[in-house]
RODO-2510 file (C-alpha; in nm, 4 decimals, decimal comma):
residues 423
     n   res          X          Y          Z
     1     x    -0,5148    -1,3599     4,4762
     2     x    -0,5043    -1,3309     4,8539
     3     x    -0,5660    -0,9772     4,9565
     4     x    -0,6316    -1,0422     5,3141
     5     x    -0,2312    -0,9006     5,4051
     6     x    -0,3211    -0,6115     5,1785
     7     x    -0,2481    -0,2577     5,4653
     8     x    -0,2483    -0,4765     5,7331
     9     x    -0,0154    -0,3601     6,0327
    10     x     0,3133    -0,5082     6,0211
    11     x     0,3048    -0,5846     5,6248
    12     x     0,4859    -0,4881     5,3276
    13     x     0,4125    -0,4164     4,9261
    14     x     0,6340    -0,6366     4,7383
    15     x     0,6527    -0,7666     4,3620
    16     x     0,5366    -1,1026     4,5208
    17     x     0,2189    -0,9259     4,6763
    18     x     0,1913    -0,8140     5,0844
    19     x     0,3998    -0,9844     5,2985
    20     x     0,5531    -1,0003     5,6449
    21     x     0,7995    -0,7011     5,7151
    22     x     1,0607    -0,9197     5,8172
    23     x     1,0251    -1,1349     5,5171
    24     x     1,2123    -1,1004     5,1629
    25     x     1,1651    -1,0652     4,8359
    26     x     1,3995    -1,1899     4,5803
    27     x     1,3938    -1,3581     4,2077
    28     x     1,4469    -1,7234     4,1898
    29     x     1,7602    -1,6370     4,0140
    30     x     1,9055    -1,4456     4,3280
    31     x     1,8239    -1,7670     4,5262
    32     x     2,0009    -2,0605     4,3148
    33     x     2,3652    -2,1403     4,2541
    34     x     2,2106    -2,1387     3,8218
    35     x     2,0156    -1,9474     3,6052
    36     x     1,8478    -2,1935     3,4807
    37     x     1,9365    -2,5376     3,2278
    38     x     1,7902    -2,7346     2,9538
    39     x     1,7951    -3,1083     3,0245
    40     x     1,9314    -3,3221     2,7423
    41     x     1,7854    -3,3429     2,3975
    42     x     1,8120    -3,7500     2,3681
    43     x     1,5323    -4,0077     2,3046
    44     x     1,4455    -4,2778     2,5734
    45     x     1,4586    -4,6458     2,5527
    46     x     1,3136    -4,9033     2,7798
    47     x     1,4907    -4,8766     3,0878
    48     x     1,8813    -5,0121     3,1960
    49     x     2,0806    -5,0605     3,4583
    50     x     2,3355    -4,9386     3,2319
    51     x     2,1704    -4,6061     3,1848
    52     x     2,0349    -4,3263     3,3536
    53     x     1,6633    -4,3006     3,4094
    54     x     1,5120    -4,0588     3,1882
    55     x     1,2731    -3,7697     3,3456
    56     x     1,0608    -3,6309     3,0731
    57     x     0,7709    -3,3507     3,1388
    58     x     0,5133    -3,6804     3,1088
    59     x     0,6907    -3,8924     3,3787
    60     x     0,5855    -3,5764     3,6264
    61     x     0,2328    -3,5552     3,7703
    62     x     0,0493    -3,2901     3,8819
    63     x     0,1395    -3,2541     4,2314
    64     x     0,4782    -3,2539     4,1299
    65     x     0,5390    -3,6604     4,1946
    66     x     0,7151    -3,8935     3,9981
    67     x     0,4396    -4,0947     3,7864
    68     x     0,4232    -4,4638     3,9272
    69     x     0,4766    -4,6416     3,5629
    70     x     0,8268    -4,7310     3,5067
    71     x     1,0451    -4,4364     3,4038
    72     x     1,2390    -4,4906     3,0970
    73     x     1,6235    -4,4467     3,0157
    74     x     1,8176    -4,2370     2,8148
    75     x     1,9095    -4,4467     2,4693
    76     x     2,2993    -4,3183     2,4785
    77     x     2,5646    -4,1918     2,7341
    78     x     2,4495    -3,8907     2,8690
    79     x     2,6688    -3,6161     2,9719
    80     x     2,7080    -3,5672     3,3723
    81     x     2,5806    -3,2238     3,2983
    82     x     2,2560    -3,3632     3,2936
    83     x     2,2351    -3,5567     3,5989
    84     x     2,0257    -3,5052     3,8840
    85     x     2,1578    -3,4167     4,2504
    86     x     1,9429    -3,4155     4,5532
    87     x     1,7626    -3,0511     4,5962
    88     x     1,8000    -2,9644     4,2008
    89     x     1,4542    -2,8708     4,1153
    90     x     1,2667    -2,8770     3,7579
    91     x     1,0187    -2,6562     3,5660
    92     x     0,8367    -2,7729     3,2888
    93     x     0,9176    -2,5311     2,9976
    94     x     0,6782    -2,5847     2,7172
    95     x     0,3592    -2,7615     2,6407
    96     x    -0,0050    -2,7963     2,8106
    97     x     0,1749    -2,8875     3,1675
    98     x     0,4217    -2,5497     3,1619
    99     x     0,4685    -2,4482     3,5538
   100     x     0,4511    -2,7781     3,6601
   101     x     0,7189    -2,8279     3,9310
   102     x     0,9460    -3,1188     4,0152
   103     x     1,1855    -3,1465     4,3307
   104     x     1,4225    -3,4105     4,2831
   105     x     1,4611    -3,6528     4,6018
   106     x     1,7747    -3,9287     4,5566
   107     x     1,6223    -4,3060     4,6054
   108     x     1,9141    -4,5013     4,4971
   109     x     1,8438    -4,4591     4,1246
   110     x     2,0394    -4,2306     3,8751
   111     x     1,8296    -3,9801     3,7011
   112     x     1,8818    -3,7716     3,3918
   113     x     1,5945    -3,4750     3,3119
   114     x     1,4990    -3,4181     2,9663
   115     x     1,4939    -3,0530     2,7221
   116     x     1,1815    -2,9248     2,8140
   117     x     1,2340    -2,9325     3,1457
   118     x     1,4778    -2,6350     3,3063
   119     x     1,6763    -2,7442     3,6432
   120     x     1,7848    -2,4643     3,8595
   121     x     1,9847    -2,5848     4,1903
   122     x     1,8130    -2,3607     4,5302
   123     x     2,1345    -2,2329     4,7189
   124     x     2,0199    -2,4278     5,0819
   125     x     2,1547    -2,1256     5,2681
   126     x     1,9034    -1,9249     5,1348
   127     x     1,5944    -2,1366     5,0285
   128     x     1,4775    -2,4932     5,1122
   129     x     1,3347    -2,7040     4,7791
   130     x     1,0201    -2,8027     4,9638
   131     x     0,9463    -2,4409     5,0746
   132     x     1,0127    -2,3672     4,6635
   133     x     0,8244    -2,6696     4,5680
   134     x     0,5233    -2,5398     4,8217
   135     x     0,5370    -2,2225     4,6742
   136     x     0,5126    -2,3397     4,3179
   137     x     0,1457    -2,4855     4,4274
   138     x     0,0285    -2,1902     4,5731
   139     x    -0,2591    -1,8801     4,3321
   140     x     0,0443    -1,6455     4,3129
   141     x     0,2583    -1,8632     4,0858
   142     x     0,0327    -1,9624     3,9044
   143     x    -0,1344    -1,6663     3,8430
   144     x     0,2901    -1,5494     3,6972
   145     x     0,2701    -1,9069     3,4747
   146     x    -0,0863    -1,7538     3,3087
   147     x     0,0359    -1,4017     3,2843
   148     x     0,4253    -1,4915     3,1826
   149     x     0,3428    -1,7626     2,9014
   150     x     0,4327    -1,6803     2,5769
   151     x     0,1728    -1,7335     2,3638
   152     x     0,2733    -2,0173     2,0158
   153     x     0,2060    -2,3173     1,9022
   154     x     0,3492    -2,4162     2,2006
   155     x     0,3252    -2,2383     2,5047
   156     x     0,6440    -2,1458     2,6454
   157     x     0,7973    -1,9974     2,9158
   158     x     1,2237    -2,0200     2,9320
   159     x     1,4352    -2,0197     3,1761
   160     x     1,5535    -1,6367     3,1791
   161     x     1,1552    -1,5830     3,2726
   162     x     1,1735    -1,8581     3,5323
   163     x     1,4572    -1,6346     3,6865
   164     x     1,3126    -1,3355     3,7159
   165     x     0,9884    -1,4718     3,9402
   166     x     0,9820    -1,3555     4,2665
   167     x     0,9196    -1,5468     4,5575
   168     x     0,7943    -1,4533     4,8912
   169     x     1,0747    -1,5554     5,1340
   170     x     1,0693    -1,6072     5,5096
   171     x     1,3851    -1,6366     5,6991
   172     x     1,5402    -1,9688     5,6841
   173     x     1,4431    -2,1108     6,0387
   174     x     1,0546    -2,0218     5,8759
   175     x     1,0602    -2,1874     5,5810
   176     x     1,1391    -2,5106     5,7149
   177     x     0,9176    -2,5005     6,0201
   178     x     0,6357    -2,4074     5,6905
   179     x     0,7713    -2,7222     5,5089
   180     x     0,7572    -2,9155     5,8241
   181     x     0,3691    -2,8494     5,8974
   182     x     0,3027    -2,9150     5,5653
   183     x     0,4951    -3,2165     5,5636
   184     x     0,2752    -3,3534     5,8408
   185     x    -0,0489    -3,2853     5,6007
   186     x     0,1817    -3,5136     5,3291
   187     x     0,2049    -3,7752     5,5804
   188     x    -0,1074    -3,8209     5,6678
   189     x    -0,2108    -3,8083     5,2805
   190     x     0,0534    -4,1180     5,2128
   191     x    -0,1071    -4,2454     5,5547
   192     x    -0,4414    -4,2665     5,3908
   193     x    -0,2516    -4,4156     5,0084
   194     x    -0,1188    -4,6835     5,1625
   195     x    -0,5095    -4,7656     5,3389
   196     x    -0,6720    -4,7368     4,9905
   197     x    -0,3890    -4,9699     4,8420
   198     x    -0,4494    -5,2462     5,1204
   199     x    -0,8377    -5,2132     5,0089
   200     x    -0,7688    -5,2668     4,6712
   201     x    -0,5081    -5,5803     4,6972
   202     x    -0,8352    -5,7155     4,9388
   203     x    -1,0831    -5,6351     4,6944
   204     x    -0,8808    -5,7615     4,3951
   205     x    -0,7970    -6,0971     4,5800
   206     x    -1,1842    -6,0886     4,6543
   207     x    -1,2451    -6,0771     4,3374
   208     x    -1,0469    -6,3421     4,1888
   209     x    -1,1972    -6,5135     4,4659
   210     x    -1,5848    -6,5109     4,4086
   211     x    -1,5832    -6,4377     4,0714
   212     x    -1,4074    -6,7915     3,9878
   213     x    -1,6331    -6,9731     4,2972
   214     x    -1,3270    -7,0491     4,4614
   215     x    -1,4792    -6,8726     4,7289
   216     x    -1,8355    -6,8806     4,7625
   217     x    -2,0563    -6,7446     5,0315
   218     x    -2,3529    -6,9076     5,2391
   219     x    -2,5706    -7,0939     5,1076
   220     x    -2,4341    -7,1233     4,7429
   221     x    -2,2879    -7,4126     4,7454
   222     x    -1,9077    -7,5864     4,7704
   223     x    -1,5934    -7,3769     4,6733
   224     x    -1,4128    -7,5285     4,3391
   225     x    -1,1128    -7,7364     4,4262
   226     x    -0,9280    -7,7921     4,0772
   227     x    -0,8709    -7,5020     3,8489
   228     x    -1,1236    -7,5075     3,5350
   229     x    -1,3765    -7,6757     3,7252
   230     x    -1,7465    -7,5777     3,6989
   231     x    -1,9129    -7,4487     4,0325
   232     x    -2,2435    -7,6170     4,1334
   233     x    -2,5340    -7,3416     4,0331
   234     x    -2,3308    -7,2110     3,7639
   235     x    -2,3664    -7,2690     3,4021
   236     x    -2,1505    -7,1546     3,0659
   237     x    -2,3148    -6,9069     2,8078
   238     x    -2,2214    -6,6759     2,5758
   239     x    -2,2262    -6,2716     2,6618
   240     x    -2,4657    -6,2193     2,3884
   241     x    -2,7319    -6,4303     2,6273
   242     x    -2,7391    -6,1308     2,8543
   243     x    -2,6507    -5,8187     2,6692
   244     x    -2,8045    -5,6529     2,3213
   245     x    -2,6460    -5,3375     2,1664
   246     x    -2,7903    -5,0510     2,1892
   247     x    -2,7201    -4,8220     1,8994
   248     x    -2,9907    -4,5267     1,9726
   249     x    -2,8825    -4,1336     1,9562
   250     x    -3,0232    -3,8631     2,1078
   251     x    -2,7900    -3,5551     2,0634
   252     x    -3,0372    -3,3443     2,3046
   253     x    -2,8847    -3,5561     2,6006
   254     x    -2,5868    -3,4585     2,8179
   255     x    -2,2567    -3,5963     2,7111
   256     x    -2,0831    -3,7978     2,9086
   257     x    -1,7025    -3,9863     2,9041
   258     x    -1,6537    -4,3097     3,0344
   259     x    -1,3168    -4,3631     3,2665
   260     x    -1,1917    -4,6690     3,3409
   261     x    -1,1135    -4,5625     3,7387
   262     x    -1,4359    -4,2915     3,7566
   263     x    -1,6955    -4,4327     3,5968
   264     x    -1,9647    -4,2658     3,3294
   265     x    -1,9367    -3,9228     3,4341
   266     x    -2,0128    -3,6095     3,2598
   267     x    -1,7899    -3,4615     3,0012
   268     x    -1,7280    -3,1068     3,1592
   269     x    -1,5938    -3,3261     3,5126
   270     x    -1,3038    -3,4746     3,2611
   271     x    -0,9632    -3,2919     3,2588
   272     x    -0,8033    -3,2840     2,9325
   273     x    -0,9470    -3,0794     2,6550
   274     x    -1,2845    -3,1563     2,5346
   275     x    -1,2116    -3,3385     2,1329
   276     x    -1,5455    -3,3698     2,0631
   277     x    -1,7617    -3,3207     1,7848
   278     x    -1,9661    -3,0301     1,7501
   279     x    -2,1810    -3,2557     1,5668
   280     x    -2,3759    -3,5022     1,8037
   281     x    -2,6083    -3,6737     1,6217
   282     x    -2,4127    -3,9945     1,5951
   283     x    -2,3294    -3,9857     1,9265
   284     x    -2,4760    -4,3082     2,0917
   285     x    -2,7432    -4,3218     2,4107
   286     x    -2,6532    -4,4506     2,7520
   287     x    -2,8946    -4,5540     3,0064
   288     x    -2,8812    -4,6008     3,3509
   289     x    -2,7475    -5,0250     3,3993
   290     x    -2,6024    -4,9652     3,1026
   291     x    -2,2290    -5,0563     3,0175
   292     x    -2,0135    -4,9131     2,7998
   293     x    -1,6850    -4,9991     2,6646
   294     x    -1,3927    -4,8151     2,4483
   295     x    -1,4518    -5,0534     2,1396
   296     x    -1,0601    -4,9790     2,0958
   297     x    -0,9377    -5,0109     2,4253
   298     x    -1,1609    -5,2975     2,6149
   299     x    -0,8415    -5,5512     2,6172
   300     x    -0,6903    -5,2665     2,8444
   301     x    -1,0289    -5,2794     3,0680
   302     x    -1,1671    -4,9455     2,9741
   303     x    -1,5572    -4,9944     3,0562
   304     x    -1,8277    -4,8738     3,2949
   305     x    -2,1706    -4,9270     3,4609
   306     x    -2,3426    -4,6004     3,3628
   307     x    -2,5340    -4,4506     3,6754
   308     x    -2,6343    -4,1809     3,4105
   309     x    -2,8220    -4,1108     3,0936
   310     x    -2,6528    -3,9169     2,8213
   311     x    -2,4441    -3,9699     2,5168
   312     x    -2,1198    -4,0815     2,4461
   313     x    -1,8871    -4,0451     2,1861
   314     x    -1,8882    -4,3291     1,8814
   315     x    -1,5674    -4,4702     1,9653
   316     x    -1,7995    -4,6772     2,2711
   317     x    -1,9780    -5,0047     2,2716
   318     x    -2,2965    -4,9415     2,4379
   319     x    -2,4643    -5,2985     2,6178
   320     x    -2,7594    -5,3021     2,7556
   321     x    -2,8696    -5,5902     2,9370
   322     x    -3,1275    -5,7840     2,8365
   323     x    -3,4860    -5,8070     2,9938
   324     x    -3,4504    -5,9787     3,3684
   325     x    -3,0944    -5,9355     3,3789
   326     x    -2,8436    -5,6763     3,5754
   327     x    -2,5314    -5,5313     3,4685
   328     x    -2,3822    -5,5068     3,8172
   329     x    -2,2513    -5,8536     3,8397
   330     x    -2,0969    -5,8078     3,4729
   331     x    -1,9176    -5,4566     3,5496
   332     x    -1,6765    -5,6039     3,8181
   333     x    -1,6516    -5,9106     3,6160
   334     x    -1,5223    -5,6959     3,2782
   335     x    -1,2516    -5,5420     3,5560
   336     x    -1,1127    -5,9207     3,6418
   337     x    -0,7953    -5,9510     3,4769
   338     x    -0,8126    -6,3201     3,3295
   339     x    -1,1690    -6,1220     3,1491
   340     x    -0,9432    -5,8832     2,9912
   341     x    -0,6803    -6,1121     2,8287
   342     x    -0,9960    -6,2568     2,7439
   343     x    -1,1350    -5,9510     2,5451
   344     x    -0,7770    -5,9034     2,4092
   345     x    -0,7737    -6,2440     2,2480
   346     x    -1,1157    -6,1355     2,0863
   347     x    -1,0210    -5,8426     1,9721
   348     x    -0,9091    -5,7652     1,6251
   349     x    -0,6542    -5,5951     1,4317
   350     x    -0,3114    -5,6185     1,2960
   351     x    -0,1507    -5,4273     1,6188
   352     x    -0,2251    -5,3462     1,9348
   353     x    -0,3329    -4,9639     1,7949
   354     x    -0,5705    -5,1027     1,5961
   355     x    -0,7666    -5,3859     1,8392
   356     x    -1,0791    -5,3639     1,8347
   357     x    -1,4125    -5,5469     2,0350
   358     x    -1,6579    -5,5150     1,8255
   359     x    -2,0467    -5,5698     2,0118
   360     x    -2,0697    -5,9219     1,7386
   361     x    -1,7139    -6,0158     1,8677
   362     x    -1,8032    -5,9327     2,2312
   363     x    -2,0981    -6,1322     2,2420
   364     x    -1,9418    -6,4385     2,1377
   365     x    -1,7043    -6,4749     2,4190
   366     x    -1,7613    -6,7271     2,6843
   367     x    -1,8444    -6,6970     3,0239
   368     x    -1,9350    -6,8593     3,3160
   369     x    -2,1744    -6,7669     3,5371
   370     x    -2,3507    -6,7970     3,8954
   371     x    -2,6851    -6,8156     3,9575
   372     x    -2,8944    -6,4295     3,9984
   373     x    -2,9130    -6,4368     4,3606
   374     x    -2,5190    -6,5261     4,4037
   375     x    -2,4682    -6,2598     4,1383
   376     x    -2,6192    -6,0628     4,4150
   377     x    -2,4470    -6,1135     4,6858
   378     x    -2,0992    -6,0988     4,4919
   379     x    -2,1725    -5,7403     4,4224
   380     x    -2,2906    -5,6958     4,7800
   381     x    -1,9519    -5,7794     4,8811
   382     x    -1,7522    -5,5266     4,5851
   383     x    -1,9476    -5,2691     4,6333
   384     x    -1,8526    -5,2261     5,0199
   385     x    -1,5305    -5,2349     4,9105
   386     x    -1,5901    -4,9353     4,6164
   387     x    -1,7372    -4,7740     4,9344
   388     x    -1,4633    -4,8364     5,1504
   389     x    -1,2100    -4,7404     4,8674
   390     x    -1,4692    -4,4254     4,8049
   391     x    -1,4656    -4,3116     5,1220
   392     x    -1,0970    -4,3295     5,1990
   393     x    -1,0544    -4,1650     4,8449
   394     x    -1,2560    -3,8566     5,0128
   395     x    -1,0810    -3,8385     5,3278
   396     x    -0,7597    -3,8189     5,1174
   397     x    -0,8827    -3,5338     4,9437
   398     x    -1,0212    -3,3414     5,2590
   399     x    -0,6896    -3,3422     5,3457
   400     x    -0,5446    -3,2320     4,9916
   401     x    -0,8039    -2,9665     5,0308
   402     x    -0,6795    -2,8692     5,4038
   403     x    -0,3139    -2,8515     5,3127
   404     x    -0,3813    -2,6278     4,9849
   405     x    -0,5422    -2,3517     5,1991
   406     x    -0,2833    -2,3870     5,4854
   407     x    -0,0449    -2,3499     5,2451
   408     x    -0,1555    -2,0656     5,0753
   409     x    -0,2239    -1,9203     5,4197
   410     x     0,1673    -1,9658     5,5192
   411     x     0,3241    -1,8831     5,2192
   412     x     0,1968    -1,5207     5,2432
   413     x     0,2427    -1,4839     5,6050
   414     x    -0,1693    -1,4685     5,6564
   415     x    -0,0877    -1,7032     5,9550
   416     x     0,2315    -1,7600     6,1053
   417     x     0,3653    -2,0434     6,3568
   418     x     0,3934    -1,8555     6,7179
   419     x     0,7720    -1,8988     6,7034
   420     x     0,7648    -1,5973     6,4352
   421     x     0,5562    -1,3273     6,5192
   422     x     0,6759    -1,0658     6,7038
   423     x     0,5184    -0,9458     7,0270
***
């Protein structure tokens, strides 16, 4: 909690802490044209132009954005009651995700929101939804979401409680020059999305590139010309030819989780709730070169070149590579897409739920394969691009980091734009 405000000259006590004396305080209620309204109990279907899309507490991240996965629609007619209007904003009302915010933006679709999310519609004459939705990322709410839930199965917090919270509130003219220098911070974090998204459509197409030798670099020989055709230096083997299982436990070793986007990296770095066993003495050994695979989940590319030693849970394939050989080559290869329908169509089970790679199955599978020293310099080439990715990732969140402590800087009148402050 920010304390800095606390008897400072020109500052007030409120129920929303120390803030300017020209400010306000006032309940969300006070501020909104509602007092609060469930979204509609309905199931979703795949979604139709016929039907309104279908915002459920999942389809929201947790900045407050609208997930990028297609958003579902509503499976029947859905009252207009329940449709959203530009400015209405959303609270998620139950669940692990309770607080988390939503402010509705139109973009040419129809949306619907669903029960456990609560809609109250900001009266603009009074408050601005990105000065709420800035507000509702700031220590002070979320220090009310900890102290307000209501402990339950499920924790809950309803919409009479979302009413009463009380909100710090500049004049109007403030608030949107505060949602306007934040803004800029937003910018320049899409600026740097849309750089990281160029790197990865040049990586991927470098990828299906060299890892196929219809691109090959100096010195290795001619580029393929007809699809299916055998690169010179390269020869056809099974997976088993470089890889062994390793089945070794060692529950005296830090766990780790492999992520299919972070890598092996250790449990406690992982967001949602830890599942594991207290007992670890089936959990299996990783080693540094190491790669590891969800035996369930490899036909949806979940593996990893371990930079780490540790344990992992059971549900993994561990490969180690044999003697002479590198796993480097092989982890951006198990990423290529054509691999992956490949370790779908080895997998087995009656359903998708139920697929699974096991290491006999995986070590059957055909592959072809360049010689070591192009193996080297195809990772060369990938792994400036992880950096490239890597660093732009890093500048992205330097600037997440920036904007959080501007913001909560500006939303209790710490600092104030010159425009403001009194003489």
């Amino acid at each position: 909690m920010n304390k800095r405000n606390e008897n400072r000259r020109g500052y007030k006590k409120t129920r929303a802490g120390w803030i300017p004396e020209e400010w306000d305080c006032q309940t969300l209620k006070s501020l909104c044209f509602n007092n609060g309204e469930y979204g509609a109990n309905a199931s979703a279907i795949s979604y139709s132009t016929n039907h309104p899309r279908y915002i459920r507490i999942t389809d929201i991240d947790g900045d407050g954005n609208l997930l990028d996965h297609d958003i579902k629609s509503v499976d029947s007619t859905v009252s207009q009651d329940y449709i959203l209007n530009e400015g209405d904003f959303l609270f998620a009302r139950s669940g692990a995700t309770v607080g988390k915010t939503y402010l509705h933006r139109a973009d040419g679709y129809i949306y619907a929101y669903a029960g456990y999310l609560i809609r109250f519609i900001p009266n603009p004459k009074k408050l601005t939804g990105i000065y709420l939705k800035a507000f509702t990322s700031t220590t002070r709410y979320w220090y009310w979401v900890q102290t307000t839930i209501r402990a339950g199965a499920q924790p809950n917090i309803n919409a009479t409680e979302y009413a009463s919270l009380y909100i710090p509130l500049p004049p109007l003219p403030e608030q949107k020059k505060i949602a306007e220098i934040l803004s800029s911070w937003d910018r320049a974090v899409e600026q740097v999305n849309k750089l990281i998204e160029i790197k990865q459509r040049l990586k991927k197409g470098l990828m299906q590139q060299l890892l196929t030798g219809r691109l090959r670099l100096p010195k290795f020989g001619k580029p393929v010309q007809k699809k299916g055709e055998l690169p010179d230096g390269w020869h056809t083997c099974k997976l088993g030819a470089y890889f062994k299982e390793r089945r070794e436990t060692n529950p005296n070793l830090p766990l780790l989780s492999i992520t299919s986007d972070r890598g092996v990296i250790p449990r406690d770095e992982v967001e949602r709730k830890d599942t594991s066993n207290a007992d670890k003495s089936n959990y299996k050994r990783i080693a540094v070169g190491d790669i590891g695979y969800n035996t369930m989940r490899m036909w949806q590319g979940v593996s990893s070149v371990s930079g780490l030693e540790g344990i992992v849970s059971p549900a993994y394939t561990i490969c180690t590579p044999r003697e002479g050989y590198s796993s480097k080559y092989f982890g951006y290869l198990f990423k290529y897409t054509p691999m992956i329908h490949l370790f779908y169509r080895f997998s087995q089970g009656l359903v998708s739920d139920t697929l699974s790679l096991k290491f006999y199955l995986f070590s059957q599978i055909k592959i072809r394969v360049p010689s070591e020293a192009e193996q080297i310099q195809i990772v060369k080439v990938l792994y400036n691009c992880d950096k490239e990715i890597d660093l732009l990732r890093q500048k992205k969140e330097a600037l997440r980091e920036q904007k959080k402590g501007l913001m909560q800087k500006l939303l209790t009148g710490e600092i104030r734009h010159p425009d403001f402050v009194k003489e």
